[in-house]
C-alpha positions as CSV (number, residue, x, y, z in Angstrom):
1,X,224.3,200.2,154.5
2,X,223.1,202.7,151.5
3,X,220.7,201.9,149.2
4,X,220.7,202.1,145.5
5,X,219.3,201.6,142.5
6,X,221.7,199.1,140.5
7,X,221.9,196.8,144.5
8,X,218.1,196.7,144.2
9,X,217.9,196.2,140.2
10,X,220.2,193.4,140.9
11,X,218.2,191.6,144.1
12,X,214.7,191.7,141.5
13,X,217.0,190.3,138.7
14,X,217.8,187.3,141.5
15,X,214.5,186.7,142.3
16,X,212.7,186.6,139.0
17,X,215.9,184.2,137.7
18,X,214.9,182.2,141.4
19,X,211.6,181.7,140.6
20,X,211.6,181.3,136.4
21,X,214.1,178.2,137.3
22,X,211.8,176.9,139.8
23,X,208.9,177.2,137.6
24,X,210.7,175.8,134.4
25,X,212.2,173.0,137.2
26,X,208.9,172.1,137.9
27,X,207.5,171.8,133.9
28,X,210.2,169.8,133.3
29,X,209.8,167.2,136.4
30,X,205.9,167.8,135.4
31,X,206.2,166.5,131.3
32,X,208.6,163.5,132.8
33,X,205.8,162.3,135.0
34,X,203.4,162.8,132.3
35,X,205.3,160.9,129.9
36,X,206.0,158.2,132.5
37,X,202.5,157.7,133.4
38,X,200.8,158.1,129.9
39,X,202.8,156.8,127.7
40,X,199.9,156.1,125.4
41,X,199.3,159.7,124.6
42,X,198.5,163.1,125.7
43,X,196.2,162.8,128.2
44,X,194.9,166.4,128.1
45,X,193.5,165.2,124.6
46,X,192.0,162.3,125.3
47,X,188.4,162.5,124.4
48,X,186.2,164.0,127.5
49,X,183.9,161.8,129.0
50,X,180.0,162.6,128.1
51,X,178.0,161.7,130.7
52,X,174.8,162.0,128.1
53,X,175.5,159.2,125.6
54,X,176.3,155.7,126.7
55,X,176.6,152.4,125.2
56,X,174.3,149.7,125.0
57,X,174.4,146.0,123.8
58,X,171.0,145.8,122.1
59,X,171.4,148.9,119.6
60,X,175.1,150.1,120.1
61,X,174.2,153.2,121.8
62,X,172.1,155.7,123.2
63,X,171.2,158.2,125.8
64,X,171.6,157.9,129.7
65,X,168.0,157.8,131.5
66,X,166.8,160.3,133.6
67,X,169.4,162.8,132.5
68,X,169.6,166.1,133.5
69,X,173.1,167.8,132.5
70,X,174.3,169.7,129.5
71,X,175.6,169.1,125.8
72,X,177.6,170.9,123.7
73,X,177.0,170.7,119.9
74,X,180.0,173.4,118.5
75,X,179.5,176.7,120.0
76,X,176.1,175.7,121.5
77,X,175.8,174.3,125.2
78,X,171.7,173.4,125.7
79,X,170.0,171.9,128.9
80,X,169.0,168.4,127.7
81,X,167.0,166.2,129.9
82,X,166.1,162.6,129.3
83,X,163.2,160.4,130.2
84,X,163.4,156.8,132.1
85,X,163.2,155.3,128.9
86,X,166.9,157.3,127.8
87,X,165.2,159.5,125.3
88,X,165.5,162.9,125.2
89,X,162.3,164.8,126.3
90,X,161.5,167.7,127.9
91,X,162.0,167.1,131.2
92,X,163.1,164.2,133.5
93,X,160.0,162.0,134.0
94,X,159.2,158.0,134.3
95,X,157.6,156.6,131.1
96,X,155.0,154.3,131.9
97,X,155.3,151.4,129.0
98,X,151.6,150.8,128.5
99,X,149.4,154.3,128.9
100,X,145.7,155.3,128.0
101,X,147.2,158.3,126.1
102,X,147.7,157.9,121.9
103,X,151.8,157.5,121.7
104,X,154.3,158.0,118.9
105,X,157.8,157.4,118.9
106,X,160.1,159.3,116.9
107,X,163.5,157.9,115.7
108,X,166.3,158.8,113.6
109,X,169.0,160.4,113.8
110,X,171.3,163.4,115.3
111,X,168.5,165.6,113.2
112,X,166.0,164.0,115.0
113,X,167.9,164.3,118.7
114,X,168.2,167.9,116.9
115,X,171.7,168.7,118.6
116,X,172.2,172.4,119.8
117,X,168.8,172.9,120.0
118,X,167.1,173.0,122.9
119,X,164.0,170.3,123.3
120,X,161.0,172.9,123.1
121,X,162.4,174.6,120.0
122,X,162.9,171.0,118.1
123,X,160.7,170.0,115.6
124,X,159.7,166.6,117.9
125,X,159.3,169.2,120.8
126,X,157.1,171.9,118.5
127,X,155.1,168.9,117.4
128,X,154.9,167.6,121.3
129,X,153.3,171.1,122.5
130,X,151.1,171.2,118.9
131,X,149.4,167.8,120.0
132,X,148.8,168.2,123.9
133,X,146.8,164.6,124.3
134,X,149.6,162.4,122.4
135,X,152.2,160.9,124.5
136,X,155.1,162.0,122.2
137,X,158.5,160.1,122.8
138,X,162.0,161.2,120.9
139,X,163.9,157.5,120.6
140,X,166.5,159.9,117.7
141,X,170.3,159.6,118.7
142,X,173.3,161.0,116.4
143,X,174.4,158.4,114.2
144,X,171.2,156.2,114.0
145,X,170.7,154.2,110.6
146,X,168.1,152.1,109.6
147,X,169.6,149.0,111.1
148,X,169.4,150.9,114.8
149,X,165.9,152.0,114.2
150,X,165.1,148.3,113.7
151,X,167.2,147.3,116.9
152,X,166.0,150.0,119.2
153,X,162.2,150.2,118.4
154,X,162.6,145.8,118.7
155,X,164.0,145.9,121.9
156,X,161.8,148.7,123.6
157,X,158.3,146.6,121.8
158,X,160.4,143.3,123.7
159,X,160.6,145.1,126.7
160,X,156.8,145.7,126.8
161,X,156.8,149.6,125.6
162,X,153.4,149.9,123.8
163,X,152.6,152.7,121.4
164,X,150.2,153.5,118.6
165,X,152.4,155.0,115.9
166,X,156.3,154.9,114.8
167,X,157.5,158.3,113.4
168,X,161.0,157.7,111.4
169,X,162.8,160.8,109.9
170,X,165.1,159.2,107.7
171,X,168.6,160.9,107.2
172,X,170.8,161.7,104.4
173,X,173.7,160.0,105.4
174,X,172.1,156.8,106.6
175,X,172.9,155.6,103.4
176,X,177.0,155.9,103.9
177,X,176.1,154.6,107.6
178,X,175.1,151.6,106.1
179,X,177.5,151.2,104.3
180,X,180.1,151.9,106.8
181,X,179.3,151.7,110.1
182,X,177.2,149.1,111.0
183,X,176.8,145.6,110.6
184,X,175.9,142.1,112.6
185,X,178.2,140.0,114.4
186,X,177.8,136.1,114.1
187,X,175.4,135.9,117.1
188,X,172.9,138.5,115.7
189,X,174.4,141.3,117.4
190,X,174.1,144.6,115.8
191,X,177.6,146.5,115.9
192,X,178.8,149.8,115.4
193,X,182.2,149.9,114.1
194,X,184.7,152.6,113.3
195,X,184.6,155.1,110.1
196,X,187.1,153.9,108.2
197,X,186.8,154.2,104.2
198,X,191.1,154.5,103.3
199,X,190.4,158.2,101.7
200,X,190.8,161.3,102.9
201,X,188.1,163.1,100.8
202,X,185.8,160.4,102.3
203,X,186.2,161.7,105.9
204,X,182.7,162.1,107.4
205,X,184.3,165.3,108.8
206,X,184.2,168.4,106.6
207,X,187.4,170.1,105.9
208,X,187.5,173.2,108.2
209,X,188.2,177.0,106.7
210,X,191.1,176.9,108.9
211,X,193.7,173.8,108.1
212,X,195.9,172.7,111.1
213,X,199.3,174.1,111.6
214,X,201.9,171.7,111.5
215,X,202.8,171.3,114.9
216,X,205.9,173.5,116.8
217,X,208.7,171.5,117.7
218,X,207.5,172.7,121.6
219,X,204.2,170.6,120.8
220,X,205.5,167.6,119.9
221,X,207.9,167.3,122.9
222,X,205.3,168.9,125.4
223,X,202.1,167.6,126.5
224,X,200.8,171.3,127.9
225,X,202.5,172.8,124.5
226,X,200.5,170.3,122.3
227,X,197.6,171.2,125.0
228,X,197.7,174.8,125.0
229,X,198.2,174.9,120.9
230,X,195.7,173.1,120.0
231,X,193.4,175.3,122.1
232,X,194.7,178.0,120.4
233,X,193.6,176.2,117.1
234,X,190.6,175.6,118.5
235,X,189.8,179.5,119.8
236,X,190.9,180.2,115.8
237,X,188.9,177.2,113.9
238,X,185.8,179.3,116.1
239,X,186.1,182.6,114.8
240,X,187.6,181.6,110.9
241,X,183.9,179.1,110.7
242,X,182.1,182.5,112.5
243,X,183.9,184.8,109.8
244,X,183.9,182.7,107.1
245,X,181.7,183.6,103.6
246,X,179.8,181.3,101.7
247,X,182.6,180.8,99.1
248,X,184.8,180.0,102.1
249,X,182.6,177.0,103.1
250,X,181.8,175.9,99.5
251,X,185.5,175.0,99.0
252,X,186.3,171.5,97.4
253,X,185.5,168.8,100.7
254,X,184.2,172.0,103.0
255,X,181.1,171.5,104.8
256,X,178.8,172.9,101.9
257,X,180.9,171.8,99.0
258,X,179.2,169.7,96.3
259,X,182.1,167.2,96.5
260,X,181.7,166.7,100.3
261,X,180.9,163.0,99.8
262,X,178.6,162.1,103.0
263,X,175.5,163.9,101.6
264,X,176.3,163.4,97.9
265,X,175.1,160.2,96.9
266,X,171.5,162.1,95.9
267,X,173.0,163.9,92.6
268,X,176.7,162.1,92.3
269,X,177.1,158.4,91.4
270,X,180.8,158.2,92.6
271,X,180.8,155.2,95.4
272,X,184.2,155.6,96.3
273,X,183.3,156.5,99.5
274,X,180.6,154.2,100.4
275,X,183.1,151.4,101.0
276,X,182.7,147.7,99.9
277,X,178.6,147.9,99.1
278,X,178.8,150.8,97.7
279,X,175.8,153.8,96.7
280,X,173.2,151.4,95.5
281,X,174.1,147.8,97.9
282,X,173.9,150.2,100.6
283,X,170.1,151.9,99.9
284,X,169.2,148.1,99.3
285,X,170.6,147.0,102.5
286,X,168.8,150.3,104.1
287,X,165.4,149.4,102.4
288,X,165.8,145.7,103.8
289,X,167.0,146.8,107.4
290,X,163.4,149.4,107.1
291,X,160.8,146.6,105.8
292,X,162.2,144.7,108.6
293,X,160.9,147.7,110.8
294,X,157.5,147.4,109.2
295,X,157.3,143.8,109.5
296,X,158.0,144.3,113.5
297,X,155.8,147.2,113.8
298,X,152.9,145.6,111.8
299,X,153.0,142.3,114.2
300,X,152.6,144.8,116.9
301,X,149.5,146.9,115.8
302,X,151.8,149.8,115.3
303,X,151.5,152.1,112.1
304,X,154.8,153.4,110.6
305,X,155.3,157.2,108.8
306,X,158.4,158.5,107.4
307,X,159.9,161.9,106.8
308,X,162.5,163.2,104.9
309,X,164.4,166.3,104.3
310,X,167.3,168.2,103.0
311,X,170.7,168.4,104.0
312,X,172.5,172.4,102.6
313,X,173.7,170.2,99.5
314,X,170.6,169.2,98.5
315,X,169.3,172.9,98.6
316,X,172.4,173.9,96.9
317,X,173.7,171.1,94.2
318,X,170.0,168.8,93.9
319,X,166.1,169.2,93.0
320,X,163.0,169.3,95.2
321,X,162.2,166.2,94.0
322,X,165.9,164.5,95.1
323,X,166.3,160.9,95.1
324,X,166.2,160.9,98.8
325,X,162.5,161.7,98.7
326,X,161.9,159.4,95.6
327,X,163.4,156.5,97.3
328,X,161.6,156.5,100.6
329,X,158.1,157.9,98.7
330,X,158.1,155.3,96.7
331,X,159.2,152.5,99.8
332,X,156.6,154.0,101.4
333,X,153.6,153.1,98.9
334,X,151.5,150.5,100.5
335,X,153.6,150.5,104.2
336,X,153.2,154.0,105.5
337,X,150.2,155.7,107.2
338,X,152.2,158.9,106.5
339,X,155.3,160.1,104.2
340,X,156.5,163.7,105.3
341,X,158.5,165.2,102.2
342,X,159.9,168.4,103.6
343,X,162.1,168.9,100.3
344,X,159.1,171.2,98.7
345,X,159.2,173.9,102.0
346,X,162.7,174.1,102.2
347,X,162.6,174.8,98.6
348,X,160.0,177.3,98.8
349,X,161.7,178.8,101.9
350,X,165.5,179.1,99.6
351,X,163.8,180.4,97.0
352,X,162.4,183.3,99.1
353,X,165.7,184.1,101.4
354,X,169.2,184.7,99.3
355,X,170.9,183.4,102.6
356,X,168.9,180.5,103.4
357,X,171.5,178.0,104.2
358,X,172.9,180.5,106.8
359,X,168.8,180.9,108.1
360,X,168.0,177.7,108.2
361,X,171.1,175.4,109.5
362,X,174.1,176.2,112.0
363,X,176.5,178.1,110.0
364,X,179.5,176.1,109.0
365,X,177.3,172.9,109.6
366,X,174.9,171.1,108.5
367,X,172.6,170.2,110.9
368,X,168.9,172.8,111.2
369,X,169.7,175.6,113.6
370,X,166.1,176.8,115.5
371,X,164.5,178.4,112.4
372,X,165.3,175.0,110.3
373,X,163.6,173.2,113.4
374,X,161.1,175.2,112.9
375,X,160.2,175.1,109.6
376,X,160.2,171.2,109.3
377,X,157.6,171.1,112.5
378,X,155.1,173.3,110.5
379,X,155.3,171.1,108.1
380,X,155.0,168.2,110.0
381,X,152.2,169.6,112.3
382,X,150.3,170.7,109.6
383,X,150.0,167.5,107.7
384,X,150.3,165.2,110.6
385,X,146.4,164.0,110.6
């Protein structure tokens, strides 16, 4: 039999029909399992499971113990490890609860954990290798308030954890924390609930430089469309926050807006998005949940500090002397061995560098990047004693 060209254009034609059929026959048996078996939702979105944070029953959550993994904070994956205790720390190691050593615990919040950052180049970890003969502990988790630094530090001084000195770097948006997130159960319980204010321009989340596309009619029917598009908004939300200028990020509700609401309770007196208490119910209920802290501490022989500092809106829309420092300066008078204002070298540090929100924090976030780590442990080091 001859050969030609149209006999074997035709046979290829066959067999790439052949196998496109098979392979649209098998997405299609693939989606109708899919559905079948999660009906509840797209299971390649459900939220991955972190290994790192865990929940606990005394103070809502934490950090596993004796962790040694990774986490990813945006574009940053660092090597975390944690101690027996479940704090982070510099390595895996058992925690005595009673040592010869000078100890002081750190707590607060996801500045404080200093996410994206690895452990040596976080202001608790500077401070750690500046003072060699203190036992330094890191007790900070993201999305600690007041009311978990009571809880935590209670039920670690229960358990029998001694220690000389509590260190608490108090957060910006503890206050809307308060306010929101946590309260007490009728058995005494502390909870942690969900962050719900009814508002869109209250969403804790910044809104990105890159909206969300409607999705494709292929997405809505498809669990691998929806998948595979919003990877692709994912891939493009990466390289619009990389690309993006200032004035991109400074748009009304962006993360470095004036009217992004979680940070702006220092210089703006609108409490629409600090639910039922509001602004000022919710500093008293944080004051109340911290002289409860001092109360515990001070039964236990242990001496309290505080520290504060600036979130990019503070730098950008408030003074050095913002009512975050004022309130907890002035809490502080006659409780603290210590209160660290880092508001004045942050200051100093802006007015020195035109681009210092992009120097000194993640850019398109809020949280300090190294440099920003670094710049609050000088401070701290240098007037720790």
């Amino acid at each position: 039999m001859s050969w030609s060209p149209k006999s074997a254009t035709s046979k290829l034609f066959r067999i790439l029909f052949i196998n496109v059929s098979l392979l649209l026959g098998l997405f299609i048996v693939a989606e109708i399992v899919l559905h079948l078996v999660y009906k509840g939702g797209n299971p390649f979105l459900a939220p991955a499971r972190n290994e790192l944070r865990v929940r606990d029953a005394h103070f809502t959550h934490g950090l596993k113990p004796n962790f040694d993994g990774f986490d990813a904070w945006g574009s940053n994956t660092v090597r975390i490890y944690t101690n027996s205790l479940g704090f982070r720390d510099a390595a895996v190691r058992d925690v005595p609860m009673t040592t010869d050593r000078k100890r002081v615990v750190f707590i607060g919040d996801s500045f404080t954990e200093s996410l994206g950052v690895p452990y040596e180049e976080s202001f608790v970890g500077r401070f750690a290798q500046a003072f060699p003969a203190i036992d330094v502990l890191n007790a900070g988790v993201s999305s600690y308030a007041p009311s978990v630094y009571y809880e935590k530090l209670k039920y670690f001084l229960d358990a029998g954890l001694k220690f000389d000195e509590a260190v608490v770097y108090i957060d910006i948006s503890d206050i809307q924390d308060e306010a929101i997130l946590y309260s007490y159960a009728p058995d005494g319980v502390l909870q942690m609930g969900l962050f719900q204010t009814g508002a869109e321009e209250c969403s804790p989340v910044p809104r990105p430089p890159l909206p969300r596309a409607e999705r494709r009619w292929w997405e809505k029917v498809s669990y691998i469309g929806e998948f595979l598009g919003q990877m692709r908004y994912s891939a493009q939300l990466a390289r619009a926050i990389e690309r993006a200028s200032f004035d991109d990020l400074s748009k009304s509700r962006a993360v470095y807006s004036r009217d992004y609401a979680r940070p702006s309770w220092t210089y703006s007196d609108d409490s629409r998005c600090y639910g039922d208490l509001g602004i000022e119910a919710s500093i008293d209920k944080a004051k109340r949940q911290m002289d409860r802290l001092h109360e515990l501490l001070s039964s236990h022989g242990v001496t309290l500090s505080v520290g504060v500092y600036p979130w990019p809106q503070q730098l950008l829309y408030d003074g050095e002397n913002s009512r975050q420092a004022r309130l907890w300066r002035d809490w502080c008078a006659g409780k603290c061995r210590k209160f660290f204002d880092h508001f004045p070298d942050f200051f100093r540090y802006k007015a020195g560098d035109t681009d210092a929100i992009r120097s000194l924090y993640f850019w398109g976030d809020f949280h300090f990047n190294t440099r920003g780590n670094a710049l609050l442990a000088q401070g701290l080091i240098k007037n720790y004693e």
